[in-house]
PAVO-654575 format. One record per residue (C-alpha): residue number from 1; x, y, z. Coordinates in steps of 0.5 Angstrom, whole numbers, plus 500, padded with zeros to 3 digits. Layout:
BEGIN
{NUM {X Y Z}}
...
end
This chain:
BEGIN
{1 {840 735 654}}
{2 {836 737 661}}
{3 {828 737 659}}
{4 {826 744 661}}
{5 {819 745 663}}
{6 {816 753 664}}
{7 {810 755 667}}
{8 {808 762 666}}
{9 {802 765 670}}
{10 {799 770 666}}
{11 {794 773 671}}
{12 {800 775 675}}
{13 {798 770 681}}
{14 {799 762 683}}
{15 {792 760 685}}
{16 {793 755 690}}
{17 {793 753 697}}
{18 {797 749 702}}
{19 {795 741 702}}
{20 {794 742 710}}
{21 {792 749 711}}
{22 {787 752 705}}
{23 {788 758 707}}
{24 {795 759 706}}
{25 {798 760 699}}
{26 {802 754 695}}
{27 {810 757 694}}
{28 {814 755 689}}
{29 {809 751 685}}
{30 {810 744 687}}
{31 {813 739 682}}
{32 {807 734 684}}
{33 {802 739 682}}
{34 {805 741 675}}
{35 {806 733 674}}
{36 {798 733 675}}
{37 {796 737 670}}
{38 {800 733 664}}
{39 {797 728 666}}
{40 {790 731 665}}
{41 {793 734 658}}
{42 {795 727 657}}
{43 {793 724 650}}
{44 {795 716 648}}
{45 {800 712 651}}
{46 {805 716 647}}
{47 {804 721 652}}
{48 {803 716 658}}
{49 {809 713 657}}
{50 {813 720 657}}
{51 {809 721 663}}
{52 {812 716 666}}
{53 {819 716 665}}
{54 {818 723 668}}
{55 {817 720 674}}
{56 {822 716 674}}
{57 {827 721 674}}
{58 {830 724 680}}
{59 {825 731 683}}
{60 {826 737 679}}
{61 {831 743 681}}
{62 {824 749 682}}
{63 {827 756 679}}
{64 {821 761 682}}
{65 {821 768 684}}
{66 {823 768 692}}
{67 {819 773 694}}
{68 {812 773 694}}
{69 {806 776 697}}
{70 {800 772 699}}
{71 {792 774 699}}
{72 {786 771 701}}
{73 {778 772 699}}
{74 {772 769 702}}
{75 {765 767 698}}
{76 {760 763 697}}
{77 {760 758 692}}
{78 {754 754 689}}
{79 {756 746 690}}
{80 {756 741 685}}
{81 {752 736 689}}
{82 {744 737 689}}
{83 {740 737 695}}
{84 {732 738 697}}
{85 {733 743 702}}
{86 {737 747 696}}
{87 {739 753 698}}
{88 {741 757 692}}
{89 {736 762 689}}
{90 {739 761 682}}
{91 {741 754 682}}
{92 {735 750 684}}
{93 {737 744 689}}
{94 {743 745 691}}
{95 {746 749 696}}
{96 {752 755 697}}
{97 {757 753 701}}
{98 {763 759 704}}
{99 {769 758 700}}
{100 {776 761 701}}
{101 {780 762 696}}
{102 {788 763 697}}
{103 {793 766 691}}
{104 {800 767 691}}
{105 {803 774 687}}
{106 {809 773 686}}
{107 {815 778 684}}
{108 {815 774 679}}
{109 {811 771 674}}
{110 {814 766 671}}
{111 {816 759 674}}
{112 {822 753 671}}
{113 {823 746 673}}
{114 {829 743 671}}
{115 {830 735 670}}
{116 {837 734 669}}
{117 {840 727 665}}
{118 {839 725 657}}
{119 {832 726 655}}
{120 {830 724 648}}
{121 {827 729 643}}
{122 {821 725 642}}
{123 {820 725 649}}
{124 {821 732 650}}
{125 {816 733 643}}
{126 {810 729 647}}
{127 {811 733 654}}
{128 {811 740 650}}
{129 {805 737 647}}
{130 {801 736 653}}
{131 {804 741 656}}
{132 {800 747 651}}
{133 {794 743 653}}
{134 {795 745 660}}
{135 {790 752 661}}
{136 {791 753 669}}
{137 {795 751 674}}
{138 {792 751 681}}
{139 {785 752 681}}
{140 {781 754 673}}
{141 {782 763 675}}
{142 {790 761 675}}
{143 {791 762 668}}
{144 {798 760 665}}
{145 {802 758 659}}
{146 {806 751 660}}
{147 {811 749 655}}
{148 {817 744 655}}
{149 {824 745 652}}
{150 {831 741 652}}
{151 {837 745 654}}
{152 {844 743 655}}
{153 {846 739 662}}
{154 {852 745 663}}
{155 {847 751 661}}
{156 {848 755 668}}
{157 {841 756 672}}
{158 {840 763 672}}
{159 {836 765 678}}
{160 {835 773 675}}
{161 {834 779 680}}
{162 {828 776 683}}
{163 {828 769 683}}
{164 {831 764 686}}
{165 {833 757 685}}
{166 {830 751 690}}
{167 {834 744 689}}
{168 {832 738 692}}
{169 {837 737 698}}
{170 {838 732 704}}
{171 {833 732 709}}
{172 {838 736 714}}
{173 {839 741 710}}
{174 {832 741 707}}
{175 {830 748 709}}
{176 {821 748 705}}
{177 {819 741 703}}
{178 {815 740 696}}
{179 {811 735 693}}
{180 {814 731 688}}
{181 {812 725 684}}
{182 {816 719 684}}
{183 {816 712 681}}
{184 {809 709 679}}
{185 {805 716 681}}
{186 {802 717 674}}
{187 {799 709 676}}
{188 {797 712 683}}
{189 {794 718 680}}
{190 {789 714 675}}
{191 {787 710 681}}
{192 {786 716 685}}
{193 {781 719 678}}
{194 {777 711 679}}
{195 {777 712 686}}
{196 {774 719 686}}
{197 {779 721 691}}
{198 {785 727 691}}
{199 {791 726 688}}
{200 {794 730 693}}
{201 {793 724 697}}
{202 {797 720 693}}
{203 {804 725 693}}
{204 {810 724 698}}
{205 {814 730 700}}
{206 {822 732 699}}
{207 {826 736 702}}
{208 {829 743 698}}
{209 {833 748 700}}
{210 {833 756 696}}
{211 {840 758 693}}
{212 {839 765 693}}
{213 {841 770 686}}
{214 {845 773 690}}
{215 {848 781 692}}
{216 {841 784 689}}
{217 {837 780 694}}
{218 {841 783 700}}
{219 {840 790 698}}
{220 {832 788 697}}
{221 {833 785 704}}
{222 {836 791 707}}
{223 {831 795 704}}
{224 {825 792 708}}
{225 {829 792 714}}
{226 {830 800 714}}
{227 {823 800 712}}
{228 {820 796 717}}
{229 {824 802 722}}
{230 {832 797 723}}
{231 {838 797 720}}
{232 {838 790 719}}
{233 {836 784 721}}
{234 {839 781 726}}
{235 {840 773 725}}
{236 {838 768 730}}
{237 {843 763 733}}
{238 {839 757 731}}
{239 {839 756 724}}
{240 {835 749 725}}
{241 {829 748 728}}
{242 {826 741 728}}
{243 {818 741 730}}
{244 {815 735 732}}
{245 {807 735 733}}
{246 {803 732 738}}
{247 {799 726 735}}
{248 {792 726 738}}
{249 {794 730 744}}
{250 {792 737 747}}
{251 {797 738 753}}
{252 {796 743 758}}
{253 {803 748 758}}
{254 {804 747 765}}
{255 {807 740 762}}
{256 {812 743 757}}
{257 {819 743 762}}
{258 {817 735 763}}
{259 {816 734 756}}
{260 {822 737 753}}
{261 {826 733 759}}
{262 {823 726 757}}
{263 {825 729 749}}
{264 {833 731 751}}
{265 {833 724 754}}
{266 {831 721 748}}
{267 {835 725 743}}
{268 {842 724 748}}
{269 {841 716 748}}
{270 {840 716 740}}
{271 {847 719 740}}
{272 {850 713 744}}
{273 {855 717 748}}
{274 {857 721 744}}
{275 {853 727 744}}
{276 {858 733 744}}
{277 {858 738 748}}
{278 {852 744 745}}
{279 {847 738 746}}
{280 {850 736 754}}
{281 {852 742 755}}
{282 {858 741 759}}
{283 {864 744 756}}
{284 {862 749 751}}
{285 {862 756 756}}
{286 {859 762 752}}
{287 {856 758 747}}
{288 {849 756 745}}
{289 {847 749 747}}
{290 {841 746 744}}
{291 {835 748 746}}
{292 {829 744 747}}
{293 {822 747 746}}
{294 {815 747 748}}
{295 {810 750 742}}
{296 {804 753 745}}
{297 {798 756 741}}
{298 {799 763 742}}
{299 {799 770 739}}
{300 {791 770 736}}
{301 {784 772 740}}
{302 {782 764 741}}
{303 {789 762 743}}
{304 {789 757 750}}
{305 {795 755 751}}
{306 {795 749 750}}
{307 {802 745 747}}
{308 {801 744 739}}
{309 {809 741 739}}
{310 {816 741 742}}
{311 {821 743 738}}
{312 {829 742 737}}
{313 {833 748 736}}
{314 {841 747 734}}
{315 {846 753 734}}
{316 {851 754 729}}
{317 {855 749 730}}
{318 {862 745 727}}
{319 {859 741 722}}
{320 {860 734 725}}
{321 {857 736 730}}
{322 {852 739 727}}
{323 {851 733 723}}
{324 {851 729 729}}
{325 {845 731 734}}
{326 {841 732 727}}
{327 {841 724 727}}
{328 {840 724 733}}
{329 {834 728 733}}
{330 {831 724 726}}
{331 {834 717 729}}
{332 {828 718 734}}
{333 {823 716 728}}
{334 {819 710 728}}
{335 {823 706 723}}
{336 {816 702 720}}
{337 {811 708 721}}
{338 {813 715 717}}
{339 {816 721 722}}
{340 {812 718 727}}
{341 {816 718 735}}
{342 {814 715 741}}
{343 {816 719 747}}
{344 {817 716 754}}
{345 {815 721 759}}
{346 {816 719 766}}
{347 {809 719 769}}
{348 {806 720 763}}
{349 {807 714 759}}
{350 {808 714 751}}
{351 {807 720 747}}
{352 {806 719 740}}
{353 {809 726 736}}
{354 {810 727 729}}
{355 {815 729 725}}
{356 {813 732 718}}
{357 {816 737 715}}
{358 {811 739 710}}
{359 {806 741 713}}
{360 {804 748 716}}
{361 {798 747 720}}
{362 {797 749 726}}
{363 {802 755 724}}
{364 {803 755 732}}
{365 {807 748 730}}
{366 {812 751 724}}
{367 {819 753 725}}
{368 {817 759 721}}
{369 {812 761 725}}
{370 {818 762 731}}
{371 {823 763 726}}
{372 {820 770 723}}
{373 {823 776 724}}
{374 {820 782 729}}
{375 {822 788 733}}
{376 {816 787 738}}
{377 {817 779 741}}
{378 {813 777 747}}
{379 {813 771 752}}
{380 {810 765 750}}
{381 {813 761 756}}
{382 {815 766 762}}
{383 {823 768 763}}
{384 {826 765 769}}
{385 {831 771 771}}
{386 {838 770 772}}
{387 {839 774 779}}
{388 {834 775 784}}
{389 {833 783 784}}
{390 {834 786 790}}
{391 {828 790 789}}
{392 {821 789 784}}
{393 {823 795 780}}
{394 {830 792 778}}
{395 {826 786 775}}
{396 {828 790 768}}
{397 {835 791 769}}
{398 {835 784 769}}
{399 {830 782 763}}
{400 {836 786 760}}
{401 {842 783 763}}
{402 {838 776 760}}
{403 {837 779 753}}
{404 {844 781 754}}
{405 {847 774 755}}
{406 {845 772 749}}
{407 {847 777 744}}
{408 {841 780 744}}
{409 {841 787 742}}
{410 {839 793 747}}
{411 {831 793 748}}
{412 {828 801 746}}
{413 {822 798 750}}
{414 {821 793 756}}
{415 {814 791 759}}
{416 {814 785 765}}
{417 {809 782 768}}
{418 {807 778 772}}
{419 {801 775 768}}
{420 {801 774 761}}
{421 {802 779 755}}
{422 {800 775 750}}
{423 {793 771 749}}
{424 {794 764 750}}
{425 {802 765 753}}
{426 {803 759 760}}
{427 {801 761 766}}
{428 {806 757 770}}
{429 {808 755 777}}
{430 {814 754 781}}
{431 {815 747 781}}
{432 {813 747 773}}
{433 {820 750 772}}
{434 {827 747 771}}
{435 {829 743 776}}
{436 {836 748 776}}
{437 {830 754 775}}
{438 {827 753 781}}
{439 {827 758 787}}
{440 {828 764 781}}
{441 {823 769 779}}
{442 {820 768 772}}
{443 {816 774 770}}
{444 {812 775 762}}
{445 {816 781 758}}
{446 {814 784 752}}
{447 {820 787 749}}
{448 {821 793 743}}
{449 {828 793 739}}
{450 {830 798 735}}
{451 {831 793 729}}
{452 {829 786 727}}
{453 {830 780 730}}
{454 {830 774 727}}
{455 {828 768 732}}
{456 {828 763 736}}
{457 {829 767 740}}
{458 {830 764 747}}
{459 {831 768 754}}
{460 {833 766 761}}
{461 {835 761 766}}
{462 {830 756 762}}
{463 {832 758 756}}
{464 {834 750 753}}
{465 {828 746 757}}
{466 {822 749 755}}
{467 {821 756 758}}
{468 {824 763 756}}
{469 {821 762 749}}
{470 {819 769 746}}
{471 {814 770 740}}
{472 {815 775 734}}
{473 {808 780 735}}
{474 {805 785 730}}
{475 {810 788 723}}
{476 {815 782 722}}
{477 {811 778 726}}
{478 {804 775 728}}
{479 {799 780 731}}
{480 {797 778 738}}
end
């Protein structure tokens, strides 16, 4: 029998927040944080010791709604630390602090895990019993009904219409990553409660990929592409993106093509000579390479420019190719310090880069900030043109041959500049580019399609090291 835990949010909404970025919703609930709460609910060492069993099991498979909506308010809330200046009128000596709370409404509101493998009844008994104790999940206004069940290991998971079924995966194909409890995590967690420290501190992440219910999301996703003025969603090339932050670093954009070479050397010695053709590039004509990227902060009034993480997009490739460059890629980890890389970059020295897939913040440096679908994209890097126009009015006609070349469809609105379009988009100089870029003219585009592109999108000469990277801007994307 498979031990069932289901969570049912009667308020219609989750109320929690992303560890490293409060002001973004928590989705799916993570297993670390339902594990929390039964141990808050926990009562004796019957019900410790069911606790601790469960951790021990491999993570839950997670079935939740797979669309959901997010929103966002702001207040001041009365701290519980007293102060003499004070500050509150009806709570004298202490203050108001503003506070932003963050919730989730989701299509639907019930949530299951799933812990396959034998369970005792007597476990499931103690594990129910602290379950219905449970009287939120997330912050106290999250309001739920938490209960456990047993049910038989060959009872098909069932997504329903709305929902979706995430199942804990291997890192190259993890598509989110949730928090989730592991041998010894309820110790943790009472040293934690002693220390008067987060539990959240104390959690690891595991990689999860979204098994989808099937045709009915499709028409649900064709629906919004015809609401949002398309025909479809035209799919990106790229179906992995792999981001490494910067660690303690703030390098300028004028940087990005030195970095994503120094990255591309890195990633071509861990294959030891056996790179295949999409990642060296030779032998593969007409087809995606992969693609080295610099992330600057763009996109939003405060934005500088600077690079936030560079970032490695692979094309659909055969699947031992696939598999070799994502080992490749995640082989450059530091073997004794967790998802850390130390780059050498000619004439700069070590770079220390971090890989951790959990983490949204900053949005600059997620791959779902550059992999979101938009019909309106707009330069980060400027574009280097594949010809020299004979003339500055021709400077369009060929943004649309690059757009072309890489099966881009036909734009139904095209700025090009010289400057900037985007706040915070590279101010590059000709000797910043490739060094096979050199000599080309680069410009800044703005490009409208008539439907949704999902990204990466990458356009130009350039595309593969550094510049051409377009952001996603306004409905679908992010507004500039």
């Amino acid at each position: 029998m498979a031990l069932v835990i289901t969570v049912r949010l009667l308020t219609g909404s989750y109320e929690a927040a992303e560890v490293d970025d409060r002001e973004r919703a928590e989705w799916p609930p993570h297993p670390a944080r339902l594990v929390c709460a039964l141990r808050g609910a926990a009562r004796g060492e019957l019900d410790r010791s069911a606790l601790r069993w469960l951790v021990e099991q491999p993570p839950p498979l997670v079935v939740a709604a797979d669309q959901m909506w997010s929103s966002r308010r702001e207040a001041f809330v009365v701290t519980n630390a007293r102060s003499t200046s004070g500050g509150s009128q009806t709570h004298p000596g202490r203050t108001n602090q503003l506070r932003v709370r963050t919730r989730a409404l989701p299509a639907d509101a019930s949530v299951a895990m799933i812990w396959a493998g034998p369970v005792e009844a007597s476990r499931v008994q103690a594990l129910d019993a602290m379950a219905r104790r449970i009287p939120y999940l997330g912050r106290s206004t999250g309001i739920a009904l938490v209960a456990a069940s047993a049910a038989a290991e060959d009872t098909p998971v069932d997504a329903g219409v709305a929902r979706a079924v995430y199942e804990p995966c291997d890192l190259l194909d993890g598509e989110v990553s949730l928090r989730v409890p592991y041998p010894g995590f309820v110790d943790e967690l009472e040293a934690q409660f002693d220390a008067g420290r987060q539990a959240w501190e104390v959690a690891r992440y595991h990689a999860y990929r979204r098994r989808r219910a099937g045709a009915a999301h499709a028409e649900a996703d064709a629906v919004v592409d015809v609401a949002a003025g398309g025909d479809g969603l035209v799919p990106s090339a790229y179906t992995d993106v792999l981001v490494f932050q910067f660690s303690g670093l703030r390098p300028q954009a004028r940087l990005a093509v030195r970095l994503t070479e120094a990255l591309r050397s890195a990633v071509l010695r861990a294959t030891g000579g056996q790179a295949p053709p999409a990642l060296h590039g030779h032998g593969a004509p007409g087809r995606p390479h992969v693609a080295f990227l610099a992330l600057p902060d763009v996109g939003h009034p405060h934005a500088d420019g600077h690079l936030l993480g560079l970032a490695v997009a692979v094309p659909e490739l055969p699947a031992p190719e696939r598999l070799a460059v994502l080992r490749a890629v995640l082989g450059l980890r530091h073997s004794d310090l967790v998802g850390v890389v130390a780059l050498p970059v000619p004439r700069l020295g070590t770079v220390e880069l971090l890989y951790q897939p959990g983490l949204v913040r900053p949005w600059g440096a997620s791959p779902q900030r550059w992999r979101r679908g938009s019909r309106r994209w707009v330069s980060a890097t400027p574009v280097v043109l594949d010809r020299y126009p004979r003339r500055p009015e021709q400077a369009v006609d060929e943004v649309v041959r690059c757009l072309r070349t890489v099966g881009l469809p036909e734009p139904v609105d095209m700025q090009v500049s010289a400057e900037p379009l985007l706040p915070g988009a590279a101010r590059l100089r000709p000797l910043d580019l490739p060094q096979h870029a050199q000599g080309r003219l680069f410009r800044h585009v703005a490009v409208t399609f008539e439907r949704r592109v999902s990204g990466p999108v990458l356009v130009g000469a350039g595309r593969y090291l550094g510049v051409g990277l377009l952001a996603p801007v306004g409905s679908g994307g992010d507004d500039a």
